[in-house]
C-alpha positions in Angstrom: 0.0 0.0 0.0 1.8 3.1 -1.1 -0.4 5.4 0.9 -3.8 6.1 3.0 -6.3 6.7 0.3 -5.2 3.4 -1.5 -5.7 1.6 2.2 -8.6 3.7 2.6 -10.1 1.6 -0.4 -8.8 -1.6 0.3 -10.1 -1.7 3.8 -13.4 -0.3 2.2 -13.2 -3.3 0.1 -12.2 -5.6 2.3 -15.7 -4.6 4.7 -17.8 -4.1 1.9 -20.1 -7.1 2.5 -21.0 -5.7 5.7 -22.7 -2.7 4.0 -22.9 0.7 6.4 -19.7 1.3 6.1 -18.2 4.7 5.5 -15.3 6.6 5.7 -14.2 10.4 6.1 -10.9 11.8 5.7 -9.6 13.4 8.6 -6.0 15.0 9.6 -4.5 13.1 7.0 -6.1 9.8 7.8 -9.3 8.4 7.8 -11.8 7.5 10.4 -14.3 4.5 9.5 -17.6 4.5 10.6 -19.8 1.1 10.8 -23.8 2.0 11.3 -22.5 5.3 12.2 -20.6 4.6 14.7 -16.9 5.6 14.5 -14.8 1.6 15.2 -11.0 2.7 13.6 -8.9 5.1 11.3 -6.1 5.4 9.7 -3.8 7.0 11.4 0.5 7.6 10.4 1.3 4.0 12.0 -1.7 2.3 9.7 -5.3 0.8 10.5 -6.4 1.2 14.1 -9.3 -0.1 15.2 -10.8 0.6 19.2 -10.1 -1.8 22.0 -13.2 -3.7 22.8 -13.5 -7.6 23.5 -14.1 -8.4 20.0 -11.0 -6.3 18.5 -9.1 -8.3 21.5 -10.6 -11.9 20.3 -9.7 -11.3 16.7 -6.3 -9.8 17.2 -5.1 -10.9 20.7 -1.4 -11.0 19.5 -1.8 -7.0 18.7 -0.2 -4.6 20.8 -2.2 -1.2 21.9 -0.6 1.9 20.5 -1.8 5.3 20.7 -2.9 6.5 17.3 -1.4 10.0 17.9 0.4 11.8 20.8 -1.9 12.1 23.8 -4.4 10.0 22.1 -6.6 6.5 24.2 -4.4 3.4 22.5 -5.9 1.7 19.8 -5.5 -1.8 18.3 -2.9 -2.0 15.0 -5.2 -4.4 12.6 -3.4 -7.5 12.1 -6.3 -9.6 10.0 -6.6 -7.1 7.3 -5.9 -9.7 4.6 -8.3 -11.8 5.9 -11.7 -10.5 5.0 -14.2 -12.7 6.8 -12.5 -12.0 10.0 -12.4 -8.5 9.6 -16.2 -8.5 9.2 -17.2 -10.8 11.7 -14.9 -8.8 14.4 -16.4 -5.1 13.0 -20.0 -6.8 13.5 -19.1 -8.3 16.9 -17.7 -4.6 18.1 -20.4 -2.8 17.1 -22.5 -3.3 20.3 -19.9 -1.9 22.3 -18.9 1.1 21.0 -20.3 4.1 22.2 -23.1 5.6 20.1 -22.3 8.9 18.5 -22.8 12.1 20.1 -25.3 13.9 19.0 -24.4 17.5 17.7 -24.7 20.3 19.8 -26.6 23.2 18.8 -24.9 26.9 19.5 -27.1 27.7 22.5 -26.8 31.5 21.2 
């Protein structure tokens, strides 16, 4: 992969028989949304995904990093190549990530 958009795609790719997956570009990575709620990015050190049991089942030989300075640690994806697993654990996280915030309205 020479560099985040072509990763970007391929981990689209690689998902899209989930459906409800998205993407948006952000700092010079991406952040990937499954039913709208935000599971991993790519940051400067590759995919990340959150640290929930599932991500821990998939991947247990993957070792927490933080995805920028001062940033909660994420897990580097090690199953990227392998599709099915990638799905299964993105489905299996779902439930426990946190919902997303609501936008707040300017209270002016």
């Amino acid at each position: 992969m020479s560099n985040n958009k072509e990763l970007a795609e391929y981990i689209m790719d690689q998902l899209s028989a989930l459906g409800n997956i998205r993407n948006i570009p952000m700092m010079g990575g991406y952040v990937f949304y499954y039913k709208e709620r935000i599971f991993g990015g790519i940051y400067g050190s590759g995919f990340l995904v959150k640290i929930t049991e599932a991500s821990k089942k998939y991947m247990p030989d993957s070792i927490p990093e933080p995805p920028y300075e001062g940033a909660k640690p994420m897990l580097p994806v090690t199953i990227l190549e392998d599709a099915s697993a990638l799905q299964t654990m993105v489905e299996e996280m779902y439930p426990e990530l946190p919902e997303r915030k609501p936008k707040k309205k300017n209270s002016r």
